[in-house]
C-alpha positions as CSV (number, residue, x, y, z in Angstrom):
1,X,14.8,-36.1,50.6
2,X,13.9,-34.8,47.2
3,X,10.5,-33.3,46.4
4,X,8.7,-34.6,43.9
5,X,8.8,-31.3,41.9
6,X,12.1,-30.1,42.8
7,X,15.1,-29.7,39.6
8,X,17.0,-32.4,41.1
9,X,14.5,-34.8,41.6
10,X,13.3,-34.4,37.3
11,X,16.8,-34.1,36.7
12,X,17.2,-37.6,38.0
13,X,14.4,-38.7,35.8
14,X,16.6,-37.6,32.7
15,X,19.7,-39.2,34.2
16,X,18.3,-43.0,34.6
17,X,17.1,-42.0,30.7
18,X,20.9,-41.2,29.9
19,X,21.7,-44.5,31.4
20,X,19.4,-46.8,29.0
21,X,21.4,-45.0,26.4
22,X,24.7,-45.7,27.7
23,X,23.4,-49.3,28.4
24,X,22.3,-49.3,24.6
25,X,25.8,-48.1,23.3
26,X,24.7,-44.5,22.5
27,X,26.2,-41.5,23.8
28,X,24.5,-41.4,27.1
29,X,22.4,-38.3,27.1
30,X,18.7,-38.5,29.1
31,X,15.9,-36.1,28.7
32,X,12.0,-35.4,30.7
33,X,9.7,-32.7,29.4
34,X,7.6,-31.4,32.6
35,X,4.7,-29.7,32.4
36,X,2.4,-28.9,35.3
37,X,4.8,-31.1,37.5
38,X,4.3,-33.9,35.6
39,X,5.9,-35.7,33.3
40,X,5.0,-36.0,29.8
41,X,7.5,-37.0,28.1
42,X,11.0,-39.4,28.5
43,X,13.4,-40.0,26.2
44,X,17.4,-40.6,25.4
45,X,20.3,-40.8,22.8
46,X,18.8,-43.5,20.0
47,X,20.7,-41.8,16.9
48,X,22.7,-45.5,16.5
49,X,19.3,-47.5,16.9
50,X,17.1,-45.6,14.2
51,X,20.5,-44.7,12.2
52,X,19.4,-40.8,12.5
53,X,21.6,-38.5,13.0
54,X,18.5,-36.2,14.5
55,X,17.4,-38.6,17.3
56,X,18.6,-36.7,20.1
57,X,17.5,-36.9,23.2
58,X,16.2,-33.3,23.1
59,X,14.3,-34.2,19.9
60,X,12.3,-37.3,20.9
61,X,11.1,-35.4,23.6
62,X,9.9,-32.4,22.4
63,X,7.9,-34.8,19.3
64,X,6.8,-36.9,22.3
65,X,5.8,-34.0,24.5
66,X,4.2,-32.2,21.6
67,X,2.2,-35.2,20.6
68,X,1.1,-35.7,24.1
69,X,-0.1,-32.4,24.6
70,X,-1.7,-31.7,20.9
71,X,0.4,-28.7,20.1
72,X,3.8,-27.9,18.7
73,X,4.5,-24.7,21.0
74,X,5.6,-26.1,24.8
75,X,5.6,-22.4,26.5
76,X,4.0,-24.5,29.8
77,X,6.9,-27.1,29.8
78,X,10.1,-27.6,31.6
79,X,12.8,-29.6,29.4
80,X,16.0,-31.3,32.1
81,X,18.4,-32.8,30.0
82,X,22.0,-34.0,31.1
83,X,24.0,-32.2,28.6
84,X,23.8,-29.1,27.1
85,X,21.7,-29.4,24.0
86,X,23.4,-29.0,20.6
87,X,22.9,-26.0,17.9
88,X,20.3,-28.4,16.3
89,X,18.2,-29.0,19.8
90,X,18.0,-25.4,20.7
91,X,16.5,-24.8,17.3
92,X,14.3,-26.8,17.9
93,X,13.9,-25.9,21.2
94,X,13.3,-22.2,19.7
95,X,10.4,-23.1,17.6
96,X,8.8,-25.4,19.9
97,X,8.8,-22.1,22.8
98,X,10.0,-23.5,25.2
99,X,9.3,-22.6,28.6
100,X,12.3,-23.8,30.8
101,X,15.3,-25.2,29.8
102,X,17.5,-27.2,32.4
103,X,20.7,-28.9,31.9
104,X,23.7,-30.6,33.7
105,X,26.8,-30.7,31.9
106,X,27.8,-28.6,29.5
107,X,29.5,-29.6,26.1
108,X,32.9,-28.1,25.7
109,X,33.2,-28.9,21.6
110,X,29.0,-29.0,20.4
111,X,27.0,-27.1,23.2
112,X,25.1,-24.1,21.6
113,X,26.5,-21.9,24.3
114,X,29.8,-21.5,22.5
115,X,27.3,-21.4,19.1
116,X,25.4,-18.6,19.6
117,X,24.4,-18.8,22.8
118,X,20.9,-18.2,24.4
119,X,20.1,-15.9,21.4
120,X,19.7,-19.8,20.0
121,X,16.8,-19.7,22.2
122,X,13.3,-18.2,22.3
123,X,13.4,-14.8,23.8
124,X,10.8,-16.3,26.4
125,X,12.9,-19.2,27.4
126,X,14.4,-19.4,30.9
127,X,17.8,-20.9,30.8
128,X,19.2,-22.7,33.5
129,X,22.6,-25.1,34.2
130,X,24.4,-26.7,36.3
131,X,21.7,-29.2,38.1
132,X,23.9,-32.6,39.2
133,X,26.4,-31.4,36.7
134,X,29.0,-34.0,38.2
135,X,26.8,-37.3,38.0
136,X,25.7,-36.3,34.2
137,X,29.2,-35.4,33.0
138,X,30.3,-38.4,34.9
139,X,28.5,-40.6,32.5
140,X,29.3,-39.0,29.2
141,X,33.1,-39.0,30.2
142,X,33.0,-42.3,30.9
143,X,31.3,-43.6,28.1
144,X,33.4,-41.6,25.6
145,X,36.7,-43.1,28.2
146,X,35.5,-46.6,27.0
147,X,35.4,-45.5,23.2
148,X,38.5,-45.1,23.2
């Protein structure tokens, strides 16, 4: 049984966000921002629906979190996000302070690990990976397996 506050349980949370992506024809990638174990903010992929290449998952969240809480800086919140962020989310990542990062999968070809690496982070920022790494990179491959 999953705790309420445990990784794998908020994890899932960003998963079932990944899946309305994939269900909407975006690249399936789901993200929560936590603070105080609760959530605050949920979103996913919608780069194809508003026809903006900055609508990551990543992104929505943090405005969405950051609108929520009345402040740009997030040094109190978790983000869980099923793939590795991009160079462009751990930017923003960076200047939003982040507390916590979490993620599933990592990206082979875009991940900011091979960019840079948690440098692309704030110094503060705890990284960590690997949380249901299988059922997130499940999705992507399969989605990507049906593109082409």
């Amino acid at each position: 049984m999953l705790s309420v506050h445990s990784d794998e349980y908020f994890m899932k949370q960003a998963l079932a966000e990944a899946q309305k992506a994939f269900e909407e024809g975006e690249v399936p990638v789901g993200a929560v921002i936590v603070c105080e174990g609760r959530i605050i903010a949920r979103a996913h992929n919608q780069t194809e629906m508003l026809t903006d290449v900055t609508a990551h998952a990543e992104i929505l969240a943090l405005t969405a979190a950051s609108s929520y809480l009345g402040s740009k800086y997030l040094q109190d919140c978790t983000l869980y996000v099923t793939l590795e962020p991009c160079v462009m989310c751990a930017g923003a990542l960076a200047w939003a302070q982040l507390g916590r990062v979490v993620y599933a999968a990592s990206d082979d070809k875009r991940g900011f690990m091979l960019h840079g690496g948690k440098d692309l982070l704030h110094p503060k920022t705890k990284l960590e990976m690997g949380i249901m790494q299988e059922e997130c990179g499940q999705l992507v491959s399969s989605f990507f397996k049906g593109k082409r």
